[in-house]
C-alpha angles and dihedrals in degrees: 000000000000124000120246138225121168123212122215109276087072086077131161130097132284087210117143093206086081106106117236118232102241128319096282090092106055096034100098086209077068111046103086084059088057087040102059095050071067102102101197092031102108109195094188101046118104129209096263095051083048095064099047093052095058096037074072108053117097102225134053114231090052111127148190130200113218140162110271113256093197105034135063125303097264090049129107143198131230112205119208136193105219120185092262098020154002109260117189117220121205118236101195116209106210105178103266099039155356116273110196112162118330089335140090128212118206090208143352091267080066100042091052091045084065097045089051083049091068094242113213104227122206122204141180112262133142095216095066133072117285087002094291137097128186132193125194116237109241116141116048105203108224116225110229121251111326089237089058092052104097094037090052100045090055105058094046097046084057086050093059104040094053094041098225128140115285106252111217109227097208091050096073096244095319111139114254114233113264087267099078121177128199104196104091137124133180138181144151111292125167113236126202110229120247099223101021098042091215126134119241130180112237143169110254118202123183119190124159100339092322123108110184126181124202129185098254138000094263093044118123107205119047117241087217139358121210120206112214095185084078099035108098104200147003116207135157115271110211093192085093141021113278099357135155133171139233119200126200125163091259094035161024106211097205113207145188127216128202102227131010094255086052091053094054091041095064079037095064102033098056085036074058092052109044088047097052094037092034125026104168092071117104115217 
């Protein structure tokens, strides 16, 4: 495990004089609850599956929260990209309190304050200078629905332990490029036409910043492929039930979900997606 050091920009105070806000936070029966309103914490993911997601993700600063694999029970792991590799970073849980680098949380609420602050991190490593390198968080990487955890994550950790190419499942068998990404979901959405504005029911599939549509579930060749690295933002549309928006320079895909969590599910995913593949986008 690397040692940690946090720059300034990782502020606030260690002091134990802050309240905590109820006793949740610090009862460790309660602790997986407050983790999993923890969008980028994956309770299912191993070491080894955490390294080969963010060996794959295209920017450094990007992070991950997991159970520790090599500390107590109540432990967990905080996954890095570096420049030149992915480091993992130990939050001790004490009792009455989270200890990550030279700081102590009184609760969870705390811990997650730092994290929104973009913390500079600061690890061992001989390449860098003094011995050192440090990296700024800046992309939390979400784990998918909470009821695909366990499926995903194993086929990617088999992936990974037997080194071979990553298979796309919505290809049809096709092998995925080397930069594989994990972080997909698909699902049956009814878009409106472009020309014939009529509305027709589709499968939608996103992988990497791509989000395809076939005709059926089953279908081979896409009807349509949407790049979100050019879209620059995804909002609900109350014009109809259920509707969001994606807007791209030539077009506003207009869609329709089937239930309202649905329809924030596909909303925060694509919102995911244009802020990691294109930043500059202001949603």
């Amino acid at each position: 495990m690397s040692r940690i050091e946090l720059g300034s920009n990782f502020g606030g105070s260690s002091s134990s004089s802050s309240s905590v806000a109820g006793t949740a936070d610090k009862a460790y029966p309660a602790l997986d609850f407050e983790l999993l309103k923890i969008r980028w914490y994956h309770p299912h993911l191993e070491r080894k599956d955490a390294v080969y997601i963010l060996r794959g993700a295209n920017r450094c600063g990007t992070y991950l929260m997991r159970n520790c694999s090599s500390g107590g029970p109540d432990d967990l792991t905080v996954s890095v990209k570096f420049p030149n590799d992915v480091k993992h970073f130990t939050v001790l849980w004490e009792g009455d309190g989270y200890f990550f680098g030279k700081h102590k949380f009184n609760n969870m609420k705390k811990l997650l304050e730092h994290f929104e602050n973009k913390p500079i991190i600061k690890a061992e490593d001989p390449t860098g200078p003094d011995g050192e390198i440090s990296v700024t968080l800046l992309y939390p990487y979400p784990r998918v629905t909470d009821s695909d955890d366990k499926a995903i994550y194993g086929t990617v950790s088999q992936h990974a332990e037997y080194g071979a190419r990553p298979v796309d499942i919505h290809s049809r068998g096709k092998t995925m490029d080397p930069e594989f990404e994990i972080r997909q979901k698909s699902g049956y959405l009814t878009k409106r036409g472009e020309i014939v504005k009529n509305w027709k029911n589709r499968w939608f599939v996103i992988e990497k910043n791509y989000m395809r549509y076939y005709k059926t579930e089953k279908s081979i060749e896409p009807q349509g492929i949407v790049d979100l690295s050019r879209a620059s933002s995804c909002s609900k549309d109350t014009s109809f039930n259920n509707g969001f928006k994606v807007v791209l320079p030539n077009r506003t895909y207009l869609i329709q979900a089937s239930t309202i969590e649905d329809l924030n599910s596909w909303i925060e995913m694509i919102n995911w997606k244009i802020e990691y593949y294109n930043p500059s986008a202001k949603s």
